[in-house]
PAZAPA-4460 file (N, C-alpha, C; in steps of 0.05 Angstrom, whole numbers, plus 32768, in hexadecimal, padded with zeros to 4 digits):
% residues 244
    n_x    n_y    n_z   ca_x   ca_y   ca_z    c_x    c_y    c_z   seq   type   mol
   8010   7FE8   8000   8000   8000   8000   8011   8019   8000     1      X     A
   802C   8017   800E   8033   8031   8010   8044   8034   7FF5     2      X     A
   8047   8022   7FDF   8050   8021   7FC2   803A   8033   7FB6     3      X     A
   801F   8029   7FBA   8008   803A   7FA7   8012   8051   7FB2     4      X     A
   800A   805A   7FCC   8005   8075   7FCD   801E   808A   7FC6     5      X     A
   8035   807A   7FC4   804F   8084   7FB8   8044   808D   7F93     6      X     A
   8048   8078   7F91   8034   8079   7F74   801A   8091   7F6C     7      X     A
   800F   8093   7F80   7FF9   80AD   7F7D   8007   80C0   7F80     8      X     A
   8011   80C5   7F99   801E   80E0   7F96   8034   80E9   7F81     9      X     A
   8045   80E1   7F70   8050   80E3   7F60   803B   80EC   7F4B    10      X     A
   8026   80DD   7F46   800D   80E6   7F32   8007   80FF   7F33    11      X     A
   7FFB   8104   7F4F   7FF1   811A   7F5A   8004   8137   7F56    12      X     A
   801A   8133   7F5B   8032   8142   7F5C   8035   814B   7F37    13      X     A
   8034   8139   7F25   803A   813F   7F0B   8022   8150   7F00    14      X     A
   800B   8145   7F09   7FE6   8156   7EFE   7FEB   8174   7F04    15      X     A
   7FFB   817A   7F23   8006   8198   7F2D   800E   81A3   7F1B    16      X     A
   8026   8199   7F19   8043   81A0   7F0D   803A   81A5   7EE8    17      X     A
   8028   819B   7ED9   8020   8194   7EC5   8007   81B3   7ECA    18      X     A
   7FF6   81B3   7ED7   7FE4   81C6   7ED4   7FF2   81DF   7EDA    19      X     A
   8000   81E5   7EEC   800F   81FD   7EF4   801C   8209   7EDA    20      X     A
   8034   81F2   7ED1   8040   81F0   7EBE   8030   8202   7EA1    21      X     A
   8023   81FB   7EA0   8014   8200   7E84   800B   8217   7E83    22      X     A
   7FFB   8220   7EAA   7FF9   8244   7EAD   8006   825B   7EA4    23      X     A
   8022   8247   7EB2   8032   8264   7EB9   8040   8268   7E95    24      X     A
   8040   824A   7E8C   8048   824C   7E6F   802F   825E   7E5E    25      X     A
   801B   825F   7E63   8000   8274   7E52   800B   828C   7E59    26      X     A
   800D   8291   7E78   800E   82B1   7E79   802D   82BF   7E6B    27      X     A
   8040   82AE   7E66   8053   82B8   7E5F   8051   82C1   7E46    28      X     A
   803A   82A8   7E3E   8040   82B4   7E15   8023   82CE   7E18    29      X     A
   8014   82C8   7E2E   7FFA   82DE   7E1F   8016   82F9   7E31    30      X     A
   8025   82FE   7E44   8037   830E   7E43   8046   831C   7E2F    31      X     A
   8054   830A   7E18   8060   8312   7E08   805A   831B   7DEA    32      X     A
   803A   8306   7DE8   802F   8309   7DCD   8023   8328   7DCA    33      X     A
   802A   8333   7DB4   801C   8352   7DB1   8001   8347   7DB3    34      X     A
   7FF0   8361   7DBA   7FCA   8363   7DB2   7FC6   8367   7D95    35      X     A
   7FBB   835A   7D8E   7FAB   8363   7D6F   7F93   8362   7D76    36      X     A
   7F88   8372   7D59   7F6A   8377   7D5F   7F56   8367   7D5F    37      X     A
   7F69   834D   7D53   7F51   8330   7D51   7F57   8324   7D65    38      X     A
   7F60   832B   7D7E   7F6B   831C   7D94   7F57   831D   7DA8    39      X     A
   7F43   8338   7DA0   7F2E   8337   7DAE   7F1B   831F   7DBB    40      X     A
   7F11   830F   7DA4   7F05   82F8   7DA3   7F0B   82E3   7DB9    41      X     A
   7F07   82D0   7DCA   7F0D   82C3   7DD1   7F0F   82A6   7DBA    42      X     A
   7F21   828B   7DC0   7F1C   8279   7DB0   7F0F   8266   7DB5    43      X     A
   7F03   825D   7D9B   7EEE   824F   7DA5   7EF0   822E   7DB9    44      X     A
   7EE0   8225   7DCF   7EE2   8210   7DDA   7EDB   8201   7DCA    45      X     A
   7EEA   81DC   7DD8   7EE5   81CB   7DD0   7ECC   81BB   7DDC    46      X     A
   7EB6   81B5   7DD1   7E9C   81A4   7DDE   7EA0   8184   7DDD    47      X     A
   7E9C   8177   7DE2   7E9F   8156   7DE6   7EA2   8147   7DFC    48      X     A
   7EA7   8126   7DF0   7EA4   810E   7E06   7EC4   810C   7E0F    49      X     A
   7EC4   8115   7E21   7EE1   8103   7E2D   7EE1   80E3   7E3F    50      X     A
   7EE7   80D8   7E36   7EF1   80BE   7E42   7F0F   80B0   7E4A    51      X     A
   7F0B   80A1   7E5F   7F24   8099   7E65   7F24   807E   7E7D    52      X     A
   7F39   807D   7E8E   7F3B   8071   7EA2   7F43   8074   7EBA    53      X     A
   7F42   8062   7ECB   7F47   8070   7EE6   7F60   805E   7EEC    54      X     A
   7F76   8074   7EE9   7F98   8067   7EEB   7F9C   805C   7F0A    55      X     A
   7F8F   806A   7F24   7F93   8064   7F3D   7F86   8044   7F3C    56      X     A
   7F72   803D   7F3A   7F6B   8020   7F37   7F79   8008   7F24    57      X     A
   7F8B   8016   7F0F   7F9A   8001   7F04   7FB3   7FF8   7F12    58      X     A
   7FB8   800C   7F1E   7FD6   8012   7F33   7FD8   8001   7F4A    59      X     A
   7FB9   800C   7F57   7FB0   7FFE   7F6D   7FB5   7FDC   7F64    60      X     A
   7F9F   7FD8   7F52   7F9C   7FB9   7F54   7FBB   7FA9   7F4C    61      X     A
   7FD6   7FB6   7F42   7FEE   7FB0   7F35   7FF8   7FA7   7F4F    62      X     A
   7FF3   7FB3   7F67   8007   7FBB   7F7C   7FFC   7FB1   7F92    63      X     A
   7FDD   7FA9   7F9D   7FC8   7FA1   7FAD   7FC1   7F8E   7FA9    64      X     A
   7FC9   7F70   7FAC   7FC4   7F51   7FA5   7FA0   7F50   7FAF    65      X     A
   7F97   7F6A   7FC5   7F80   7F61   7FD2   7F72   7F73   7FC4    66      X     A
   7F75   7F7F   7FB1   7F63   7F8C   7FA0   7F65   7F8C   7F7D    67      X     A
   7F4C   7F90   7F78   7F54   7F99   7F52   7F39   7FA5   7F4C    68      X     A
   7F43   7FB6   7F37   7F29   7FC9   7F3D   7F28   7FD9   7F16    69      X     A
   7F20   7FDD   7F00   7F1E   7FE4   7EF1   7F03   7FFE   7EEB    70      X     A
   7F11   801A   7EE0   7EF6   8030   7EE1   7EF9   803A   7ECC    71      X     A
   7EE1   803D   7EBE   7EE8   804A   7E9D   7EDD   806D   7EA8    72      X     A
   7EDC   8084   7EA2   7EDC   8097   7EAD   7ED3   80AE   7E9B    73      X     A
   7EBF   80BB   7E91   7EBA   80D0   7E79   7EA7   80EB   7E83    74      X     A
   7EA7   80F8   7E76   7E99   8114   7E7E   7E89   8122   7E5B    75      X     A
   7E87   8131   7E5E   7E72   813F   7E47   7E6A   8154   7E54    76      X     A
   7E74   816C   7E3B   7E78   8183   7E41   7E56   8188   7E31    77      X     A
   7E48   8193   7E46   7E32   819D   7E2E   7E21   81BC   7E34    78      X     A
   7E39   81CC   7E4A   7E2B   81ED   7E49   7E44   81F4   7E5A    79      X     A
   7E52   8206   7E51   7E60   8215   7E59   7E80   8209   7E6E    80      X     A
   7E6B   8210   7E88   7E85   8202   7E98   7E78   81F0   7EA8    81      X     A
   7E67   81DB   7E96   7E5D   81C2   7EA0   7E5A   81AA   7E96    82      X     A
   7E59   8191   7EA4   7E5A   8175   7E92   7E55   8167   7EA7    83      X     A
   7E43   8153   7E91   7E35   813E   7EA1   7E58   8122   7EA2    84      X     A
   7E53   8116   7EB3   7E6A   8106   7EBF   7E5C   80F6   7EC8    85      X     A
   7E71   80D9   7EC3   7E67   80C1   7ED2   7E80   80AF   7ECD    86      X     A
   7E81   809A   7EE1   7E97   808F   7EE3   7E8A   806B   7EE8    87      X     A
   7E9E   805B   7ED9   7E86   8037   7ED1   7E9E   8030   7EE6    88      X     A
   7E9D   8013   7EEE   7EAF   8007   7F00   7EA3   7FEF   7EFD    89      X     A
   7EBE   7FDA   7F07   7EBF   7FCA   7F1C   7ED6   7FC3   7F26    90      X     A
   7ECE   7FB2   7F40   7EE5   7FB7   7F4E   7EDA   7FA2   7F6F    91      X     A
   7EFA   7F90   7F76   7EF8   7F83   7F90   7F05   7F86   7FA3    92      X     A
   7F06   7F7F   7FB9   7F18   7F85   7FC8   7F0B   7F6E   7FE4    93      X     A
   7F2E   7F66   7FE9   7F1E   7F57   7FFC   7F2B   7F61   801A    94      X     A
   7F1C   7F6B   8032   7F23   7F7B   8043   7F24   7F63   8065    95      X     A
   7F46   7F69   806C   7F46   7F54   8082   7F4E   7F63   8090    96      X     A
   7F2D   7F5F   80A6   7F39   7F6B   80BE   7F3E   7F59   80D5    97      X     A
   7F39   7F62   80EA   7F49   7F53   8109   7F3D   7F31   8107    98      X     A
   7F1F   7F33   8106   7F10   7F1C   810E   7EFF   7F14   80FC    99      X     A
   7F00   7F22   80E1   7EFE   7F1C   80D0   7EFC   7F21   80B0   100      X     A
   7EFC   7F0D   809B   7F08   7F15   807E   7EEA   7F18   8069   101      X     A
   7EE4   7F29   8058   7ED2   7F2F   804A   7EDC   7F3F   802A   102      X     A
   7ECF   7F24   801A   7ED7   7F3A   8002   7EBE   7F45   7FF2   103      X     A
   7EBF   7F63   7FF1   7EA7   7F71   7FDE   7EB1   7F6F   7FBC   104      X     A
   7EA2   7F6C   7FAD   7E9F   7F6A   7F89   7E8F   7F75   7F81   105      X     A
   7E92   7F81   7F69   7E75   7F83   7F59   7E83   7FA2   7F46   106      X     A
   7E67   7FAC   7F42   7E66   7FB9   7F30   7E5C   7FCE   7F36   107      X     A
   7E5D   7FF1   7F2A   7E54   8008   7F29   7E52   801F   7F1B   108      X     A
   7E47   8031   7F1E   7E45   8046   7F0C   7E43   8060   7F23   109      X     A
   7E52   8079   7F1B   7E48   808D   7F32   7E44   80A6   7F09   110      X     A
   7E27   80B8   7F0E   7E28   80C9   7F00   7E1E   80E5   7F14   111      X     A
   7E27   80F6   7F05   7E1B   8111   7F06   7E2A   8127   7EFC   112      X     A
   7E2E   813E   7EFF   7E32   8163   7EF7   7E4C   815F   7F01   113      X     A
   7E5A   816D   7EEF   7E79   817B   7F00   7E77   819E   7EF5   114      X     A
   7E82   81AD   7F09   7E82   81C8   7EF9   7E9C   81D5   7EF8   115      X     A
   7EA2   81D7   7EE5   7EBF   81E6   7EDD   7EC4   8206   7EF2   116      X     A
   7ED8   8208   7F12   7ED3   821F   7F17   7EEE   822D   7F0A   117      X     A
   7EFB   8223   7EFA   7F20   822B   7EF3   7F19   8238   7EDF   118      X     A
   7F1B   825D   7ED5   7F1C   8269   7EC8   7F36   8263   7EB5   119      X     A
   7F36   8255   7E99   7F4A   8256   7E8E   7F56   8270   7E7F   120      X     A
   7F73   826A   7E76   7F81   8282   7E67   7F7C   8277   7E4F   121      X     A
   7F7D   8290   7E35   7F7C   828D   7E1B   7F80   8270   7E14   122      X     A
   7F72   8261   7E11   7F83   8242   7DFE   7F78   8232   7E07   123      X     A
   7F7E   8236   7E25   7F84   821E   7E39   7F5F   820E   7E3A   124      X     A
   7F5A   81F6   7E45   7F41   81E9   7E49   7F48   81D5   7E64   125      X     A
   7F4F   81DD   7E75   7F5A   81C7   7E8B   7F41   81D3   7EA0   126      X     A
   7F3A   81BC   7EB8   7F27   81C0   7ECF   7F32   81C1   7EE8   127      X     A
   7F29   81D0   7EF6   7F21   81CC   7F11   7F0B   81CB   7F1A   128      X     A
   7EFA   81B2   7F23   7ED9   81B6   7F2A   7ECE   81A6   7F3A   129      X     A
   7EB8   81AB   7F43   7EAD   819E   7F53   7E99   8191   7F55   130      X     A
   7E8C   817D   7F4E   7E7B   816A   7F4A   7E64   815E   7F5C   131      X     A
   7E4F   8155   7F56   7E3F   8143   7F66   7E39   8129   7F59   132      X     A
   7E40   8115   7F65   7E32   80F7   7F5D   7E21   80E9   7F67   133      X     A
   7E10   80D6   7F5F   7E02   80BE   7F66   7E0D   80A9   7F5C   134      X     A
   7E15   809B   7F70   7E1E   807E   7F6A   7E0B   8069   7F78   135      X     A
   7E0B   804F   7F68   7DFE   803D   7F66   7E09   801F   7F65   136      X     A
   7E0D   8014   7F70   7E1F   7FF4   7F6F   7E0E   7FDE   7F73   137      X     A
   7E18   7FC8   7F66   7E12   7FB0   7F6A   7E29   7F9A   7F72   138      X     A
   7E1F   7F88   7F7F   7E40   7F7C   7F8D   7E34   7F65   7F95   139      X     A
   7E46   7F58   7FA0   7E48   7F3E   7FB1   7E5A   7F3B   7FCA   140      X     A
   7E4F   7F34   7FE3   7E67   7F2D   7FF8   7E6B   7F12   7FFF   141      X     A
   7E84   7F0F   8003   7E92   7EF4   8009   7EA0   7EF8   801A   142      X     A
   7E93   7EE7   803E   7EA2   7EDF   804C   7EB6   7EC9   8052   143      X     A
   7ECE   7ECE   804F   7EE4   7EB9   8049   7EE9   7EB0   8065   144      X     A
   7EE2   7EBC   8079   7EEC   7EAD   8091   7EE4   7EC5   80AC   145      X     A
   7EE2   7EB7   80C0   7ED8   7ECF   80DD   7EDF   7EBA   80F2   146      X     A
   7EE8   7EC9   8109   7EF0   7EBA   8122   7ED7   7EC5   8131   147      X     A
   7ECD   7EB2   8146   7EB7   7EAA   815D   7ED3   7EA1   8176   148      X     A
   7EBF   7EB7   8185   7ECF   7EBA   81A9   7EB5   7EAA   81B8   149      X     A
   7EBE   7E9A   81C2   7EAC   7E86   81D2   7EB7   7E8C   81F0   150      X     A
   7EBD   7EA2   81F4   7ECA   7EA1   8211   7EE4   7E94   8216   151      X     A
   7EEE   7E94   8232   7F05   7E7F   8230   7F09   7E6A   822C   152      X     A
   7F14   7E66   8212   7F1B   7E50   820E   7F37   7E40   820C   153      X     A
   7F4C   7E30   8215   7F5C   7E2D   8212   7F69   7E20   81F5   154      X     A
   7F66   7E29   81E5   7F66   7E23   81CA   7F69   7E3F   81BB   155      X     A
   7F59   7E59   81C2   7F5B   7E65   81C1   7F38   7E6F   81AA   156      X     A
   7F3A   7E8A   8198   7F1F   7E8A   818F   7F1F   7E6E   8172   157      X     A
   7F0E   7E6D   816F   7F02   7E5E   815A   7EFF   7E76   8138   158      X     A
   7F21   7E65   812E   7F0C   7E74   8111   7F04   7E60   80FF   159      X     A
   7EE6   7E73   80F3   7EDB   7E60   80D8   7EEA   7E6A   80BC   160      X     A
   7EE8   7E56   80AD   7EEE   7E5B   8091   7EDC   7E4D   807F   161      X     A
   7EC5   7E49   8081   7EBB   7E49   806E   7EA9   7E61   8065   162      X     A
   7EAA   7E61   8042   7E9E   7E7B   8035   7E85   7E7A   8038   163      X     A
   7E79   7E92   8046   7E5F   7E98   803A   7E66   7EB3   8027   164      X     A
   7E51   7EAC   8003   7E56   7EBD   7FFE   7E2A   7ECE   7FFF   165      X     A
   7E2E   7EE5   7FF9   7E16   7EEC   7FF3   7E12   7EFA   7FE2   166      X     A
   7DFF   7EFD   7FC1   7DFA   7F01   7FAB   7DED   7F19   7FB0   167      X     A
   7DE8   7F2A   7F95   7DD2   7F3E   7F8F   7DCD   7F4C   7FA4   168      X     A
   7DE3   7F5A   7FB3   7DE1   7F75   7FC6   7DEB   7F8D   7FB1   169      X     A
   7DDF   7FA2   7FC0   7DDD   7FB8   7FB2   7DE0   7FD2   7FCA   170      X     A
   7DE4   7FEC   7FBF   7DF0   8005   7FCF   7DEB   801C   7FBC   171      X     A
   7DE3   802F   7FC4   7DE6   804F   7FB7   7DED   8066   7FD4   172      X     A
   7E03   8075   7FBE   7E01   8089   7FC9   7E09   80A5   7FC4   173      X     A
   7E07   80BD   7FCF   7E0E   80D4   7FC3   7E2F   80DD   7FCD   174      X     A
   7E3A   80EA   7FAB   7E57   80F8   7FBD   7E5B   8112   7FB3   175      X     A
   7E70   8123   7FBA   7E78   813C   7FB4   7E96   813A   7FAE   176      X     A
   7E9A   8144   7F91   7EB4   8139   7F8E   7EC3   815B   7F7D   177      X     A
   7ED5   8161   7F86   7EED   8168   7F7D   7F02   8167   7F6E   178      X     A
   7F10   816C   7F5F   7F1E   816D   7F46   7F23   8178   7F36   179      X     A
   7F3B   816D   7F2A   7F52   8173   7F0F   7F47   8166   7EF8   180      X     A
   7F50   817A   7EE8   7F58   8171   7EC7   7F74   8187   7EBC   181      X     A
   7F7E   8176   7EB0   7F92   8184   7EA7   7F9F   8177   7E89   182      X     A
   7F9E   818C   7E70   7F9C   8182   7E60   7FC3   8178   7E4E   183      X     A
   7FC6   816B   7E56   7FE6   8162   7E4E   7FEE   8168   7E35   184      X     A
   7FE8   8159   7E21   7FEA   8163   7E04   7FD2   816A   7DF8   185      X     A
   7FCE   8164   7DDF   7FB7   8171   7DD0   7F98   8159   7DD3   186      X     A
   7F82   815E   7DE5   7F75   8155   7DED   7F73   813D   7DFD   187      X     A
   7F8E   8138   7E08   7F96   8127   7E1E   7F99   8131   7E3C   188      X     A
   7F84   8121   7E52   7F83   8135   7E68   7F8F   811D   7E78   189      X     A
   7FA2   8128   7E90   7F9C   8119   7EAE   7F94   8123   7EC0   190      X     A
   7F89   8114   7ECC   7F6C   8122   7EE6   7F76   8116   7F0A   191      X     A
   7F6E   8123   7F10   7F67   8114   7F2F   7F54   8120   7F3D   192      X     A
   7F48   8114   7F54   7F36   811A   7F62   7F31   810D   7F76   193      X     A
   7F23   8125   7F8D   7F1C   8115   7FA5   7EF9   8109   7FA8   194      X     A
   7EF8   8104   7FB8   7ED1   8108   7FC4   7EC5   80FA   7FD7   195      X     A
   7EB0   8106   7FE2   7EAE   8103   8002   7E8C   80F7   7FF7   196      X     A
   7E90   80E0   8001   7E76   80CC   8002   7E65   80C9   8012   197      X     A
   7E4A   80CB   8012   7E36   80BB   8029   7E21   80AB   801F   198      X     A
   7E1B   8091   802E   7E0D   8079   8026   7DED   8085   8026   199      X     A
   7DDC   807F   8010   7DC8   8085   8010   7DB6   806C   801A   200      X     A
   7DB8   8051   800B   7DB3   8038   8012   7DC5   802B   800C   201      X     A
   7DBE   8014   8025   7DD0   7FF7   801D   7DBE   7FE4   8021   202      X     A
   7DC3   7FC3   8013   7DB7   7FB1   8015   7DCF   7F9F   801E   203      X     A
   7DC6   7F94   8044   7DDC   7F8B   8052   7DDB   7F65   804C   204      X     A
   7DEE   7F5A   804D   7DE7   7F3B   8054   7DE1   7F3D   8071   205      X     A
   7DCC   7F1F   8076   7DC2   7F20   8086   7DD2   7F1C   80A8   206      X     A
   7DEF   7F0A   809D   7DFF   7F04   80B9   7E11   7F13   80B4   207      X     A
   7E26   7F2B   80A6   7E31   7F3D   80A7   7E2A   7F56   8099   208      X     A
   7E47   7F6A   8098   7E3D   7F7E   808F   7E48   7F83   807B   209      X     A
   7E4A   7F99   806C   7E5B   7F9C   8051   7E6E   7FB8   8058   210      X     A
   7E84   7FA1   8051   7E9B   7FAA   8059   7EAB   7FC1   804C   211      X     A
   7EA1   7FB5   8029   7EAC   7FCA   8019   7E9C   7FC3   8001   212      X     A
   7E8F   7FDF   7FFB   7E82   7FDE   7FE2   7E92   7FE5   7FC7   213      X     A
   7E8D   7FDC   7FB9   7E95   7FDF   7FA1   7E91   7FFF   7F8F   214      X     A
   7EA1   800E   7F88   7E9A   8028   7F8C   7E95   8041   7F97   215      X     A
   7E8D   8038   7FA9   7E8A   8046   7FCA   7EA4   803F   7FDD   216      X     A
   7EB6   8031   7FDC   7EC8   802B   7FE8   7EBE   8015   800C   217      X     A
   7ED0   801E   801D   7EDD   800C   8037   7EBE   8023   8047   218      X     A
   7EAD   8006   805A   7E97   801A   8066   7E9E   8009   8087   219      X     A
   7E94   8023   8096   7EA2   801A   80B0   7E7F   801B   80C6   220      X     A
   7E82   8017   80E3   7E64   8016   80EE   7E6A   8030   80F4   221      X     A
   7E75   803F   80F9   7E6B   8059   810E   7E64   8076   80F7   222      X     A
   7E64   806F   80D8   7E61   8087   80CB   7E5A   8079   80AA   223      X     A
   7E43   808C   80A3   7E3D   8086   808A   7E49   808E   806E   224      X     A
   7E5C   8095   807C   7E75   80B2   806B   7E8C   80A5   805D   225      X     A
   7E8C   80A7   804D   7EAA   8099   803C   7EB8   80AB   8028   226      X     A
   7ED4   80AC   8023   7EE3   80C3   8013   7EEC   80A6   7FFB   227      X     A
   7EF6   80BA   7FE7   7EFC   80A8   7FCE   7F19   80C2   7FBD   228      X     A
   7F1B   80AB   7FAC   7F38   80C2   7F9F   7F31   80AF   7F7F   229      X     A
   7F3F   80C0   7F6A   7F45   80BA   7F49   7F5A   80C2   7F47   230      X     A
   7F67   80B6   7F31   7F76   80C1   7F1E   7F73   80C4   7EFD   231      X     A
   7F64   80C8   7EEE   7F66   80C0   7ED7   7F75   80CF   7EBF   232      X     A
   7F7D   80BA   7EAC   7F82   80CB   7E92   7F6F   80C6   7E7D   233      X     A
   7F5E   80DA   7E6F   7F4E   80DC   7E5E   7F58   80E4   7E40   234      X     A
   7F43   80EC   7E2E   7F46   80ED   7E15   7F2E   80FC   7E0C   235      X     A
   7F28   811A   7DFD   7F1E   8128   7DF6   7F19   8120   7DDC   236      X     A
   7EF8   8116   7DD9   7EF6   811C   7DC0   7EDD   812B   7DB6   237      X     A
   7EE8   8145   7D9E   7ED9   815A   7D99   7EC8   815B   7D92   238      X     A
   7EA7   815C   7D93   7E95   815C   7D84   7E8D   8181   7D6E   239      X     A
   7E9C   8194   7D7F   7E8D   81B1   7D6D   7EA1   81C2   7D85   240      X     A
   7EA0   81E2   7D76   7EB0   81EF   7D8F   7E93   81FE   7D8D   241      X     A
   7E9F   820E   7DA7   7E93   822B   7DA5   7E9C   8242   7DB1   242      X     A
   7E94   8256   7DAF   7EA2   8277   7DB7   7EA0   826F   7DD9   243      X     A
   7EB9   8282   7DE4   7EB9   827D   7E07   7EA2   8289   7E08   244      X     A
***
């Protein structure tokens, strides 16, 4: 684990260094370029589907024997400094704790709005924004094993290992998410982002609980609250421009 997060931050660190980069490189040339009278105009934006993937879950699952996780990732620009967004998944993980092992699977979708608040310079099309989602999952849990305390025993506790698994559980919930885009070369972006989750419903198995949803991430008893992180690199493709 502490390889991934080595791994993120180096990501994280280049998206900076890459968006900064490209600023301070705009203001130097709108610095030096004379005004002309057709300079008035602003140029026109690019409208379209961006798609891509989510690099932190390929990383993760390379480096995490107890996880693997695959997210395709796209947005659509369709008024100004807004786009509808949604992100497909799946993804497992199997989570061991003290007394006992549980693995969550399955499948998801989170959609909704991001809004562009980063005023760009002449050229530039990169984001900073802030988003709302609804996410929705379907999954499965599999108990691989749990220890039973029978009091003292000289033997010590009793663990089981046989699997119960349980089918066709399901979860939604709402998040607020934060984020980058930053456009690298010519309609090539890398992104990151954070977002702060809360469970709207869950559908529990009947003898435990769900440990980790698919999508929604690691869920604990004392809070319905969960944070999440991306990385992706996308791909702009143009359908029409128009005037800023």
């Amino acid at each position: 684990m502490r390889q991934l997060h080595t791994y993120l931050f180096f990501i994280s660190l280049l998206i900076t260094c890459c968006f900064y980069g490209q600023e301070e490189q705009n203001t130097k040339i709108k610095d030096t370029l004379p005004v002309k009278s057709n300079d008035t105009l602003p140029p026109a934006e690019k409208y379209g589907f961006r798609a891509g993937v989510d690099l932190g879950r390929i990383i993760r699952s390379a480096v995490d024997n107890k996880y693997s996780g695959f997210e395709i990732v796209g947005d659509y620009r369709f008024y100004k400094n807004f786009y509808i967004a949604a992100e497909v998944g799946n993804e497992s993980l199997v989570r061991d704790e003290e007394n006992i092992e549980v693995e969550g699977s399955g499948s998801y979708i989170r959609a909704g709005v991001d809004y562009n608040i980063y005023d760009n310079w002449y050229g530039m099309q990169n984001n900073i924004y802030v988003g709302v989602r609804y996410g929705f999952s379907t999954f499965d849990q599999t108990l691989n094993e749990y220890t039973i305390f029978t009091g003292t025993n000289y033997f010590g506790p009793n663990t089981i290992t046989d699997k119960i698994e349980v089918k066709d559980l399901n979860a939604s919930w709402a998040e607020l998410v934060l984020g980058i885009k930053v456009e690298l070369i010519r309609n090539l972006y890398l992104g990151a982002n954070v977002s702060l989750r809360t469970l709207i419903t869950e559908k529990k198995p009947d003898r435990f609980d769900n440990l980790y949803i698919p999508g929604f991430g690691r869920t604990n008893d004392f809070s319905s609250i969960g944070v999440g992180y991306g990385y992706s690199v996308s791909y702009l493709i143009p359908f029409f421009k128009k005037k800023k």
